[in-house]
C-alpha positions in Angstrom: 0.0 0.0 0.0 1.1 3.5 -1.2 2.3 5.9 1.4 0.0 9.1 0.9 1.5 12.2 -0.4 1.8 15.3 1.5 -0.7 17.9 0.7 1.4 21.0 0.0 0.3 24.3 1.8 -2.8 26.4 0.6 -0.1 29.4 0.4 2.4 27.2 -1.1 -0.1 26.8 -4.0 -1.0 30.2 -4.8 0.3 32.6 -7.5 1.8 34.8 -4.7 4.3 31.5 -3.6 4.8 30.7 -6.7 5.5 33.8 -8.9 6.0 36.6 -6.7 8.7 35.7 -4.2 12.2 37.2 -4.6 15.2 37.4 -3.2 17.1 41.3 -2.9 19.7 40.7 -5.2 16.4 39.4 -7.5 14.6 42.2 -7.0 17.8 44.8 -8.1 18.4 42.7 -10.8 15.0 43.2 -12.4 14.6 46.8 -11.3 17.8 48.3 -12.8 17.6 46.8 -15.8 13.8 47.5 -16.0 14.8 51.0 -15.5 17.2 51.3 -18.0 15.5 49.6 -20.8 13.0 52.4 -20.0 16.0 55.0 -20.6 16.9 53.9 -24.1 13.4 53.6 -24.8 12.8 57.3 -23.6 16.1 58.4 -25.1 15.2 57.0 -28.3 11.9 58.3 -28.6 12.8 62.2 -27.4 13.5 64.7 -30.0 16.9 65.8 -30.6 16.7 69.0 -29.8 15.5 67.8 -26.3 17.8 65.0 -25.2 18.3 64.8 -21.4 22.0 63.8 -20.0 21.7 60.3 -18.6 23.0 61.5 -15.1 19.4 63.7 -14.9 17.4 60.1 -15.4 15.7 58.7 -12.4 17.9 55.9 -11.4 15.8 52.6 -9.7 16.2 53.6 -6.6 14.3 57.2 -6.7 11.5 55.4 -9.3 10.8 53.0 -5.9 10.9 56.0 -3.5 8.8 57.9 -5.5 6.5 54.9 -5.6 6.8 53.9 -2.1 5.4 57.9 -1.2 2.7 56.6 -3.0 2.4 53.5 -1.4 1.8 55.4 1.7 -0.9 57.2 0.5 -2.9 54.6 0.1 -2.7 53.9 3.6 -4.2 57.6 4.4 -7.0 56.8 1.5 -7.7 53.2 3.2 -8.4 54.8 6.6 -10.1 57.7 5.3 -12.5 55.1 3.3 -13.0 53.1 6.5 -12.1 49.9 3.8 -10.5 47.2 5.5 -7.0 46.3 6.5 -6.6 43.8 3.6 -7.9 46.4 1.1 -5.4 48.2 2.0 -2.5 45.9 1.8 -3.7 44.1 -0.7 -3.7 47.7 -2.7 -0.1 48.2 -1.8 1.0 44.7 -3.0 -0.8 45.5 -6.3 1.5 48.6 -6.4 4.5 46.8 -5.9 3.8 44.2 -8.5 3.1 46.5 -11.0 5.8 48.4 -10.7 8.3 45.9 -10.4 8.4 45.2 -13.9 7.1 48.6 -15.4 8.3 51.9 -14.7 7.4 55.6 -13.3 8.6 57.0 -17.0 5.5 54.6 -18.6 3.3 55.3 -15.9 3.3 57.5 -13.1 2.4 56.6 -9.6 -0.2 59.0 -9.1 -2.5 57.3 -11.8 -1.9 53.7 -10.7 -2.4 53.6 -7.3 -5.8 54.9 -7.4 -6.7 51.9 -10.0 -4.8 49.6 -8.0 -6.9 50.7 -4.8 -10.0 50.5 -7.0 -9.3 46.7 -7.9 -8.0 46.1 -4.5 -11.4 46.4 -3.2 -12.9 44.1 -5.6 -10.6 41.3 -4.7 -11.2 41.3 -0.8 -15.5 42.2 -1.7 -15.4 45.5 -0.4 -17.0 46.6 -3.3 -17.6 50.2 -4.4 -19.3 51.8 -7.3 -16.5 53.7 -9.2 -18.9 56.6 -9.0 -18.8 56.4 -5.2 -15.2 55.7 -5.6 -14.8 59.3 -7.3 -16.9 61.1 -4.8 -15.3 60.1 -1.9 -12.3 61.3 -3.0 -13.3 64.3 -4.4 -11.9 63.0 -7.8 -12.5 65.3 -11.1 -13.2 62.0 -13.2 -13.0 58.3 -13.0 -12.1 57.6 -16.2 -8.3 57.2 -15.7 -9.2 54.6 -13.1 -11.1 52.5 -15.0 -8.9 52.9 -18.0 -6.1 51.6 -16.3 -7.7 48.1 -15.4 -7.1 46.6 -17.9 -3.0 47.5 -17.9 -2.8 47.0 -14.1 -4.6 43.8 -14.4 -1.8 42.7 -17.2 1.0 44.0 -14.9 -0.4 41.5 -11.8 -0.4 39.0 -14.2 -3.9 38.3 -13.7 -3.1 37.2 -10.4 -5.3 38.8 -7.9 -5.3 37.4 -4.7 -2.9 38.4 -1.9 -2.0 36.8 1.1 -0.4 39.0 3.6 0.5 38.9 7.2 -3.2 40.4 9.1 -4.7 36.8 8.9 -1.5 34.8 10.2 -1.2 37.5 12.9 -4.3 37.1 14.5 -4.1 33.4 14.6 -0.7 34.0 16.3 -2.5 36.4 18.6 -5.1 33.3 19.6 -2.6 30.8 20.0 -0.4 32.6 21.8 -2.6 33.5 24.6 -1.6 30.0 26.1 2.2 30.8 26.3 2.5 34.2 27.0 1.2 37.1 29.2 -2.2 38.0 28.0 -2.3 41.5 29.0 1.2 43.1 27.2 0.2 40.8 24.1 -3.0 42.5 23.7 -1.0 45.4 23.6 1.4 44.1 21.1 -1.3 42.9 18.8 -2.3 46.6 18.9 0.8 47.8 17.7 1.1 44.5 15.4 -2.1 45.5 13.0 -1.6 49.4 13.6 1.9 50.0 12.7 4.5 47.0 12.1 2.3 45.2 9.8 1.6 48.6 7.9 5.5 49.5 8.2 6.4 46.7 6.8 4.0 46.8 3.9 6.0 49.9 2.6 9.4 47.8 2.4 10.9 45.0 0.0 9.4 42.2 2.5 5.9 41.3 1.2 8.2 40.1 -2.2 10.8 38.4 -0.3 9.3 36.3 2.8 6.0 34.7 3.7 3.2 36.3 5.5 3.2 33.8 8.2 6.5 34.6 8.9 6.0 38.4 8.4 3.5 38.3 11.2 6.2 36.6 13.8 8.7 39.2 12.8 6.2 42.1 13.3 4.8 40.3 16.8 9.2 40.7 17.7 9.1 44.0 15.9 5.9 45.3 18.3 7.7 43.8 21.2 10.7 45.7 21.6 9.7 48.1 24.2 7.8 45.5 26.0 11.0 44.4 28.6 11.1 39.9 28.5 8.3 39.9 26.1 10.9 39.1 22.7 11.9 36.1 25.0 8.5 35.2 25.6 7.8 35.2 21.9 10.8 33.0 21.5 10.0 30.4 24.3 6.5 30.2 22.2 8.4 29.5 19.1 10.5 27.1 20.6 7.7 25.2 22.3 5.6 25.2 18.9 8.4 23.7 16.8 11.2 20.8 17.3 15.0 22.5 17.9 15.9 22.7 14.3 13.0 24.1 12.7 12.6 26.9 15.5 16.0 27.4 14.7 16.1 28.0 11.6 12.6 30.1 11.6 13.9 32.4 14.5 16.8 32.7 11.9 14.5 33.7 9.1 12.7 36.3 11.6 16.4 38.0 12.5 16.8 38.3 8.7 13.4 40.2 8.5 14.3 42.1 11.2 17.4 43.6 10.0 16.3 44.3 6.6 13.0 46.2 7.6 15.6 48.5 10.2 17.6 49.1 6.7 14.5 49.0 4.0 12.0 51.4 6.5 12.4 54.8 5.8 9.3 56.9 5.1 9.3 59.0 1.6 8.5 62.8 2.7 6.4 64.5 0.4 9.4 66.9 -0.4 11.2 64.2 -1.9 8.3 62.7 -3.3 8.2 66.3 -5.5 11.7 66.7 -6.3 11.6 63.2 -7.8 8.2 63.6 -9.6 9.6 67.2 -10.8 12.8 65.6 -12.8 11.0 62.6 -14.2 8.4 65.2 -15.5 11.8 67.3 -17.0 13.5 63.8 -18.3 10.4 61.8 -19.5 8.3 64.7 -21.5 11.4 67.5 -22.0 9.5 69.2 -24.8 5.9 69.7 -23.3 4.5 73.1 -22.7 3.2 71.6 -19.5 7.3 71.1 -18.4 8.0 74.4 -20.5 5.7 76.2 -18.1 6.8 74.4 -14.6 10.6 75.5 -15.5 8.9 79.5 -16.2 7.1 78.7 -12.9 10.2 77.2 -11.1 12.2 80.5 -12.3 9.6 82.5 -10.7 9.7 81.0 -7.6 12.8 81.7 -7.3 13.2 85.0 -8.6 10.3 85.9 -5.5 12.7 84.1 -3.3 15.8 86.1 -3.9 13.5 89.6 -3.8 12.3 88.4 -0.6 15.1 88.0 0.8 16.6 91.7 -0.7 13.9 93.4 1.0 14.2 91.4 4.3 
């Protein structure tokens, strides 16, 4: 008689296990040369008259900062929606796929993220009519958005559903109630859903490590200022799994750790608009609406350097 077969993992089955998991190096690799396949495309395409020196390209790493402001937003929009916490990080996966293997110079941030959001909620059925979409917030049309699906949906892959680390976490939360103290994790949990999941949402993790794991990193992550309680997680850990295994995931969550102290640093809007300003200046040199931002700029400055004659 035939020993049965394992039964792999629902997540281990999905798209997200199976095509969206990377390792940093992976995710550079694509990225720079994403970008500049996007720079001889733009280069190619510009008039002469108008080239842009390379050095004034975005390089990958502002296109991903200037998409991770973005990323942020959605966050704000989320809340101010009252949709749920998996509309919202589902949303900000969506962005990060996308834009993975496309570029700020083919689309900008601005215009995807609200699509993105749009199709987030349709995926976790918190459905919204795109006209009450546009009211609430206070958009001047909805066509963009619904244009868009269609290219959003091809940069996805078609692949819609997201697993992130909300669901694992409050299982973790239940099951950890036997182990630990009860009253600081309640307070953990807190700062679990309300910040460190959210935190890490905005860095390189979600397309690196699995949610499951995610969640044990952000329980460590919430913990820090709670004196014992890390060791307490640890102990639970240890208890849950044989030696090797815990050893090996406490491993995994050190790793997590140490790249969300490196990868979290929040895009300020000021950034955020010197960025978007040069990709403008780089990616449509010729426009009058760039010809009249420069006229603008000078302005600014011209106000600037009266203002500070008179003072």
């Amino acid at each position: 008689m035939s020993t049965p077969t394992k039964k792999p993992a629902i997540y281990e089955e999905s798209t997200q296990y199976q095509h969206w998991r990377f390792s940093p190096e992976q995710l550079w690799t694509i990225r720079n040369k994403r970008t500049e396949e996007a720079i001889d495309r733009v280069k190619k395409n510009q008039k002469k008259d108008s080239e842009v020196d390379d050095e004034k390209f975005l390089s990958a790493k502002e296109e991903l900062a200037l998409c991770r402001f973005y990323e942020k937003q959605l966050e704000g929009m989320c809340k101010h929606l009252k949709f749920s916490d998996m509309v919202m990080a589902t949303a900000v996966i969506y962005m990060k796929r996308f834009f993975l293997y496309n570029t700020v110079m083919d689309y900008h941030p601005k215009d995807i993220f609200l699509t993105c959001l749009f199709l987030a909620t349709k995926s976790e059925s918190e459905r919204i009519s795109i006209e009450d979409f546009g009211k609430s917030l206070r958009l001047p049309s909805t066509e963009g958005v619904l244009n868009l699906e269609f290219t959003v949906s091809q940069g996805l892959k078609f692949q819609y559903y997201v697993h992130h680390p909300f669901r694992p976490a409050y299982g973790l939360f239940l099951d950890m109630q036997q182990s630990v103290d009860v009253k600081t994790l309640k307070l953990v949990y807190k700062h679990v859903v309300n910040h460190a999941i959210p935190d890490m949402l905005l860095t390189d993790l979600p397309l690196i490590y699995q949610p499951s794991q995610l969640a044990l990193a952000a329980f460590m992550i919430a913990s820090k200022d709670h004196a014992g309680f890390q060791d307490q997680i640890k102990n639970y850990i240890q208890e849950k799994f044989n030696e090797s295994n815990s050893e090996k995931l406490l491993s995994i969550i050190n790793g997590i750790m140490e790249l969300f102290t490196e990868d979290h640093k929040p895009v300020l809007q000021e950034e955020a608009k010197k960025i978007d300003y040069r990709l403008r200046l780089v990616t449509y040199p010729d426009t009058t609406l760039n010809k009249k931002r420069l006229a603008e700029k000078g302005n600014e400055e011209e106000d600037k350097k009266k203002k500070a004659r008179v003072d």
